[in-house]
C-alpha positions in Angstrom: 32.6 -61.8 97.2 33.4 -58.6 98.6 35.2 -59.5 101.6 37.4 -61.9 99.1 38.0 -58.6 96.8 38.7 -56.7 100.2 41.0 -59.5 101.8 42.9 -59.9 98.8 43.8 -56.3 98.4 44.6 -55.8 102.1 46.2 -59.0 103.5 49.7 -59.3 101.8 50.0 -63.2 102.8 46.5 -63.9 101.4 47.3 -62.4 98.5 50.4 -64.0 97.8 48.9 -67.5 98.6 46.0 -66.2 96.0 48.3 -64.9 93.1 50.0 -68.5 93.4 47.2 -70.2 92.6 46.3 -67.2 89.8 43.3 -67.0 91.4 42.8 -62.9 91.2 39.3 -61.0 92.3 38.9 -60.8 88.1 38.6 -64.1 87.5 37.1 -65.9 90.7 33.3 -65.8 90.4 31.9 -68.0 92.6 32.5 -68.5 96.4 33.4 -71.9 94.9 36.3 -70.2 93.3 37.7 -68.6 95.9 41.0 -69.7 97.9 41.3 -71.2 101.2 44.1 -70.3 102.9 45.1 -73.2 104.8 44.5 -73.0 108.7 48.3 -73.5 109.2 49.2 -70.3 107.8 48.2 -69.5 111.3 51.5 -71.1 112.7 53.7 -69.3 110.7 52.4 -65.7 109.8 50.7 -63.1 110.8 47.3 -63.3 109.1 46.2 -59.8 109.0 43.8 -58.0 107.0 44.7 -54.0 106.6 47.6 -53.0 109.2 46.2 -52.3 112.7 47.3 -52.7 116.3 45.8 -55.4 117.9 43.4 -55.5 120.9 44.4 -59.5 121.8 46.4 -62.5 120.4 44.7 -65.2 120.5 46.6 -68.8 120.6 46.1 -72.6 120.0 46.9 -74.9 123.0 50.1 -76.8 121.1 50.6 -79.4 122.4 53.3 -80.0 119.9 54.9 -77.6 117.3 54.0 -73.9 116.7 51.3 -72.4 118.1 48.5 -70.6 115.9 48.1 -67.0 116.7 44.8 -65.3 115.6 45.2 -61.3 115.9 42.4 -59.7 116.8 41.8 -55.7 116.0 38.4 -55.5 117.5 37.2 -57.9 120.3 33.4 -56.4 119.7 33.0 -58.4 116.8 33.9 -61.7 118.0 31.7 -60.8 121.0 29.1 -60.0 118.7 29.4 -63.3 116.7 29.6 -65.7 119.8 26.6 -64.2 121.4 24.4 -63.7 118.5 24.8 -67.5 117.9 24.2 -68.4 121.5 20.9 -66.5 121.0 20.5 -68.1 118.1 20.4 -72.0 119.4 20.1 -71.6 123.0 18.5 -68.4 124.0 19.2 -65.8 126.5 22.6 -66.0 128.5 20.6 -65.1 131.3 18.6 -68.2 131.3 21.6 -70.3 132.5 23.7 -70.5 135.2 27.2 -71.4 133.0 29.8 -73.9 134.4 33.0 -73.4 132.8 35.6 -76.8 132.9 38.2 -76.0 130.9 41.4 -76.0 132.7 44.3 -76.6 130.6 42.6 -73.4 128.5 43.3 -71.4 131.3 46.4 -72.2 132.4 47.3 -71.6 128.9 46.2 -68.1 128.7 45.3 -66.8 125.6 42.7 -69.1 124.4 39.4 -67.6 122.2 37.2 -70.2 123.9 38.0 -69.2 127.4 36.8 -65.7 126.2 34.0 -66.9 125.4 33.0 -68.4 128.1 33.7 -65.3 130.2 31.6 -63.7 128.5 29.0 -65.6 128.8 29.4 -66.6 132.2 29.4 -62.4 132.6 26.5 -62.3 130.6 24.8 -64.8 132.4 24.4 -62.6 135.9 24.1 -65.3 137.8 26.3 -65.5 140.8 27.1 -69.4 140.6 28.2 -68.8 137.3 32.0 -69.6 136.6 35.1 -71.5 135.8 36.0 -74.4 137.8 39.6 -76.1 137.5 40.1 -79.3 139.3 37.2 -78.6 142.1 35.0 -81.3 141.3 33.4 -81.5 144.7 32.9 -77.6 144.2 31.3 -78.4 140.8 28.8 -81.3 141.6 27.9 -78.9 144.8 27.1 -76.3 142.0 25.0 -78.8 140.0 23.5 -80.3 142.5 22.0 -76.9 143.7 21.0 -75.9 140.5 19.0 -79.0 140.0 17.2 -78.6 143.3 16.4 -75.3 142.3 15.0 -76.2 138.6 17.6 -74.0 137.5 18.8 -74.2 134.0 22.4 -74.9 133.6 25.3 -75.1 131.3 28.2 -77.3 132.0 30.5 -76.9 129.1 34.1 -78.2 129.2 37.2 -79.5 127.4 36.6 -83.5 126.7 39.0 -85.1 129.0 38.1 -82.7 131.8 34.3 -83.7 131.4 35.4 -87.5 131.5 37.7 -87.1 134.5 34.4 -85.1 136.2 32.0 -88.2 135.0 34.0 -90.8 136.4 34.1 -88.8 139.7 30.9 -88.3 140.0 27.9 -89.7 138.9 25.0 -87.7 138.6 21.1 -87.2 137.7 21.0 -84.4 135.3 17.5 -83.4 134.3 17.9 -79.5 134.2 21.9 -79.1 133.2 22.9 -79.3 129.3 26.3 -80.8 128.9 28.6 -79.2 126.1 32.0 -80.8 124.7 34.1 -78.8 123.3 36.7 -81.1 122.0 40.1 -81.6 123.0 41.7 -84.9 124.5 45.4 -83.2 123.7 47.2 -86.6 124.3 45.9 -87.3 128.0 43.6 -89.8 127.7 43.5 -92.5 125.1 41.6 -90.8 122.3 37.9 -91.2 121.5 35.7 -90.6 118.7 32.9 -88.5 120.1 30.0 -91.1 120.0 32.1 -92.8 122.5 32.8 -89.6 124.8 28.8 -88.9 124.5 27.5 -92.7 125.4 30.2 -92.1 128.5 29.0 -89.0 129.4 25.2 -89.8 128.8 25.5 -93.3 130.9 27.3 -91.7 134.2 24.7 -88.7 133.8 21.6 -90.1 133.0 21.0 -87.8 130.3 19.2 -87.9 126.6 21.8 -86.0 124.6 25.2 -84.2 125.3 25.9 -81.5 122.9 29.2 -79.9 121.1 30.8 -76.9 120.1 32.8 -76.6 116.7 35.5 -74.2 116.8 39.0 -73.2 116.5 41.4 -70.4 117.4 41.6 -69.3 113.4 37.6 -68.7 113.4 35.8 -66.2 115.3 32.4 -67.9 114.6 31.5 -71.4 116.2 29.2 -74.2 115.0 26.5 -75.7 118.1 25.4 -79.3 118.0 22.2 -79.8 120.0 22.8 -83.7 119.9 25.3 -86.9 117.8 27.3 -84.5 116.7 25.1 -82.9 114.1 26.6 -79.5 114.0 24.4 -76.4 112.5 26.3 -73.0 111.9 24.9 -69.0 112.3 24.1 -67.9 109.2 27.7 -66.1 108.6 29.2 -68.8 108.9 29.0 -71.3 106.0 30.7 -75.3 105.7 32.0 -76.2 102.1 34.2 -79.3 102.1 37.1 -80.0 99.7 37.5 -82.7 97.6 40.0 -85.8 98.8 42.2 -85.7 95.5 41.9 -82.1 94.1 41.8 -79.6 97.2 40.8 -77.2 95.0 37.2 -79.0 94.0 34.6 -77.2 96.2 31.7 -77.9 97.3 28.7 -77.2 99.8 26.5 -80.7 98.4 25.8 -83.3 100.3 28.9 -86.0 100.8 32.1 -86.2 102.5 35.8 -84.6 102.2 38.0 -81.6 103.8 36.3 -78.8 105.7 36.9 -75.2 104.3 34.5 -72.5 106.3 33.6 -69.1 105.3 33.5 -67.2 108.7 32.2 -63.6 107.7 33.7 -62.6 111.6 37.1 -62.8 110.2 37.0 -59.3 108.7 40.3 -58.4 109.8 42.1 -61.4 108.9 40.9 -64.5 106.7 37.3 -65.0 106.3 38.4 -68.5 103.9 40.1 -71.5 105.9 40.8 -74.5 104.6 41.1 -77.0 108.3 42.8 -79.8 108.7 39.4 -81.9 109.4 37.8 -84.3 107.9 33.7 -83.9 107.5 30.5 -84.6 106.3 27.7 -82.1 104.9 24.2 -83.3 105.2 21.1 -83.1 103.1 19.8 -80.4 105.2 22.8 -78.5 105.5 23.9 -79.2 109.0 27.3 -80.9 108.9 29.9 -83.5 111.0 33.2 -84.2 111.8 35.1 -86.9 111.3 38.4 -86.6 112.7 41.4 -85.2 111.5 43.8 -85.5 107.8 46.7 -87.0 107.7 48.9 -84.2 108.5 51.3 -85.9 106.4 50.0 -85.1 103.0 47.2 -82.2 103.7 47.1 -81.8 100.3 46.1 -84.9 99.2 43.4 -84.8 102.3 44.2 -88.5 102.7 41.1 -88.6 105.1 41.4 -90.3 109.1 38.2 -92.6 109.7 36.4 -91.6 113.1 
């Protein structure tokens, strides 16, 4: 509640958004109270939180239409975030030897995930650790190695990149963890993820492939160690939305819009409503579902995965 009361009084666009709902610090109570601003706000302001010059920009792929443009005034603290929750589900960076395959990302420039990666590819210290484009011989060398070697290994990559590198190569992983991080951006005929894992799983010989739940608007990301049964840090917190009154929240058990709290977002909105559809378990952990209708957001007229 006090990063809503500071939010409101320092970010002009959030508070406008708030004061037309009459939703003031005074009267919201709850964090079930409290607006979301929605994630496209992204596209068409700047979403900052006190003035400040910014250390990076980062932006959303778009493929079509505006891109989203997340100004950053301290790169620490996503740094922080991302590798505190690394810890958190998968241990020490140093463990790994990371595999990055993400190469629209980085032709794009700008992209939070790619910065991640780096890191963590930095962090890792190992010298086989790194990004790999359209070198798929390169990679399965790589792989290969590692597996001699009983080395522990993180290959995690954009969906379609990962599909074009399975159908390439087929492989016996047994030391190597497999991480999707989304993203088919119009160049394959799109799959829901159970479809992408039992592909993935079948040319690799492996038990589980797992995901990573994140977007250019959050500095905090969701891990799911396998089916797509995502579990967040504990700054980071899933509500959903309700499919006829967006502003009906909730963190039960059931389905509807995703709204996330991302504490990380000091400096510009720690409350986004997204444009996915979801589903919070009984336990807390949470999944996705696919996409709204981008037609009628506010209705949250839901896309079936």
């Amino acid at each position: 509640m006090e990063l809503f009361c500071f939010q409101y009084t320092e970010n002009k666009i959030y508070q406008q958004y708030c004061n037309l709902l009459r939703k003031i610090p005074a009267h919201v109570k709850s964090i079930y109270e409290i607006p979301f601003l929605p994630v496209q706000f992204f596209k068409t302001h700047k979403v900052e939180t006190t003035p400040f010059k910014h250390q990076l920009i980062f932006e959303s792929s778009g493929t079509g239409g505006d891109k989203s443009r997340h100004y950053i005034k301290d790169a620490s603290l996503y740094e922080k975030s991302f590798l505190h929750a690394f810890w958190q589900f998968y241990g020490n960076p140093k463990d790994y030897c990371i595999l990055g395959l993400l190469p629209s990302y980085l032709e794009a420039g700008n992209s939070s995930l790619v910065y991640m990666v780096q890191c963590l590819i930095k962090a890792s210290k190992n010298n086989l650790s790194g990004f790999y484009l359209y070198d798929f011989e390169k990679l399965k060398e790589v792989i290969l190695l590692n597996e001699a070697r009983h080395q522990k290994t993180l290959l995690i990559g954009v969906t379609y990149a990962l599909l074009d590198f399975a159908q390439a190569h087929a492989l016996q992983l047994k030391h190597t963890l497999v991480m999707e991080t989304g993203g088919m951006k119009g160049r394959k005929k799109e799959l829901i993820r159970q479809e992408v894992h039992d592909i993935l799983k079948g040319q690799w010989q492996l038990k589980n492939i797992h995901s990573e739940y994140g977007m250019t608007e959050l500095l905090s990301q969701a891990y799911a160690m396998q089916d797509g049964i995502f579990k967040t840090p504990a700054w980071m917190k899933i509500l959903l939305r309700d499919e006829a009154d967006p502003f009906e929240i909730t963190s039960q058990p059931g389905t509807g819009a995703i709204n996330i709290i991302d504490l990380a977002n000091i400096y510009s909105c720690a409350f986004i409503a997204t444009s996915d559809a979801g589903k919070i378990n009984a336990d807390g952990s949470f999944e996705v579902l696919g996409r709204l209708d981008s037609a009628d957001l506010r209705g949250c007229s839901l896309l079936t995965a």
